[in-house]
C-alpha positions, -999 to +999 in steps of 0.1 A: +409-188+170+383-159+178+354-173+188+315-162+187+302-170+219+315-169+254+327-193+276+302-202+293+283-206+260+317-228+252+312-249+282+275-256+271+282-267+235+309-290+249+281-306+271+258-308+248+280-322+219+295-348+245+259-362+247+252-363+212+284-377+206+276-408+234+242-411+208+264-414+177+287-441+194+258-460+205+243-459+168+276-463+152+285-493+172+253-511+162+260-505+127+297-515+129+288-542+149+314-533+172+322-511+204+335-478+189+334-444+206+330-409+195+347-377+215+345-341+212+375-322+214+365-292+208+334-265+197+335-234+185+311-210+164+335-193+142+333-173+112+333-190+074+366-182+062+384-195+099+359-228+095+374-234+060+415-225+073+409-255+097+402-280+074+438-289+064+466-274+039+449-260+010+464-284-015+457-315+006+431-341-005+394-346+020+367-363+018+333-350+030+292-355+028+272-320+031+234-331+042+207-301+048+187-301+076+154-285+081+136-276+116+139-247+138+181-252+134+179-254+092+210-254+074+236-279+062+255-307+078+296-309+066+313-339+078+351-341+066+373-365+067+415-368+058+410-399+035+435-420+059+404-416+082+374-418+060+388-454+040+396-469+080+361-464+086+352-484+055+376-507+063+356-514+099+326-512+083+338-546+058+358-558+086+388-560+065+427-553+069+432-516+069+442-501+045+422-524+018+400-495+012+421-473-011+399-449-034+365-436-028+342-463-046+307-465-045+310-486-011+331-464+005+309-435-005+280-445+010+296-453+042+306-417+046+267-409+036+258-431+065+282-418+091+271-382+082+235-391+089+242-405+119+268-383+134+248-350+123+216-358+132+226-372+162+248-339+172+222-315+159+196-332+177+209-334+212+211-290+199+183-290+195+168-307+227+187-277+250+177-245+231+148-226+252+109-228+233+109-207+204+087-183+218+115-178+249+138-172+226+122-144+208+117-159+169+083-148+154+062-176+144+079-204+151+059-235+154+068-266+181+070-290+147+097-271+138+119-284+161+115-315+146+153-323+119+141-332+085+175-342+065+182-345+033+197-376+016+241-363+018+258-356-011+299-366-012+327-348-021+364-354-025+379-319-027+409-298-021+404-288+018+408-254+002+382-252-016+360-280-003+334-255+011+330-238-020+324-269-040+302-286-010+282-248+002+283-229-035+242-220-029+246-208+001+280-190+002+261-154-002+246-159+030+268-177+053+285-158+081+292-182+108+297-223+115+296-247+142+329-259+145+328-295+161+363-314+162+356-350+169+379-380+176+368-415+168+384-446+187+384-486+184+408-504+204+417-539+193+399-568+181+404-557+143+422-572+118+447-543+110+457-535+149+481-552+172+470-567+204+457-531+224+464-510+198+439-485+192+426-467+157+422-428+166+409-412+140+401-372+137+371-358+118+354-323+115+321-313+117+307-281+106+271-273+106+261-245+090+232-227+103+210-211+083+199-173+094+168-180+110+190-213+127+217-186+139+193-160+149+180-189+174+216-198+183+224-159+190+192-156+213+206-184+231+237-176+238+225-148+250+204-162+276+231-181+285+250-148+291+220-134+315+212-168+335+237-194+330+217-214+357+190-221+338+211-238+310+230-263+337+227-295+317 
């Protein structure tokens, strides 16, 4: 997979997504009620059409909740998940057998809506935290409340993986060049209904955000200081 940034820009996003995922499990475990934990795999900032070739076989069935974020990194939030993983995260959420979960209901819908919210804001966020002050990174105008995330309530979507981004990004396809590609593993061991004695549920999402221009102008400046003083981003 070609990738966008270096690697030490790489090894940064990989730090800084492993924090924001340790916020997600903490949140996500208080709303389970129950220890789960959240791991990043891998990052990349890759270009549309390699972001949307990831997402599974064309002709196979994902769910997913696009949310748009504004803020000094504006753009839109994709979380997808295979259905095998989206309807086991219901089922923890009702603390039920899995498996009982088998279509995308109202209930199981707004699960996903809450896991987006939490997982996106809590991986943009932590983003957000590391970049250097507007002003140090060389956008015009930019104001310190913008680093402030302002989401939008998420839509859902049950798509074709192949044309899932089309569906979930069809106002902003004209301008999209680039995604953050953020693989992410969620884990439970035992104490659920539908495992065996130290089993564990391992479960594989995606999440893409999708910067906006301005958002990937800051990202670019970044990276590029990265590039010239990889020092001062030690995290």
């Amino acid at each position: 997979m070609a990738s966008m940034v270096n690697e030490e820009g790489r090894r940064l996003l990989q730090v800084i997504f492993d924090q924001g995922a340790q916020s997600a499990s903490r949140a996500l475990s208080q709303w389970l009620g129950q220890l789960v934990r959240l791991v990043v795999s891998d990052v990349e900032l890759v270009p549309l059409e390699q972001a949307a070739e990831l997402l599974g076989p064309p002709e196979s069935m994902v769910a997913a909740c696009a949310m748009g974020l504004s803020g000094l990194l504006s753009g839109t939030i994709l979380l997808v998940f295979e259905d095998r993983s989206g309807l086991a995260l219901v089922d923890l959420l009702m603390q039920q057998p899995l498996g009982a979960a088998s279509e995308w209901g109202e209930i199981e819908q707004s699960a996903a809506k809450e896991t987006t919210n939490i997982i996106g804001c809590s991986y943009v966020g932590s983003l957000v935290a590391h970049l250097p002050s507007p002003r140090s990174a060389g956008v015009e105008g930019a104001r310190a409340t913008e680093s402030q995330l302002i989401p939008t309530p998420p839509h859902f979507f049950h798509e074709f993986a192949g044309s899932l981004i089309e569906f979930a990004l069809m106002d902003q396809l004209a301008e999209l060049e680039h995604v953050l590609l953020i693989r992410t593993r969620f884990t439970r061991e035992d104490a659920h209904p539908g495992l065996a004695q130290g089993d564990e549920l391992d479960l594989n999402w995606t999440l893409l955000f999708v910067p906006s221009r301005e958002a990937l102008d800051v990202l670019s400046a970044m990276f590029g200081q990265v590039e010239s003083n990889p020092a001062r981003f030690q995290v």
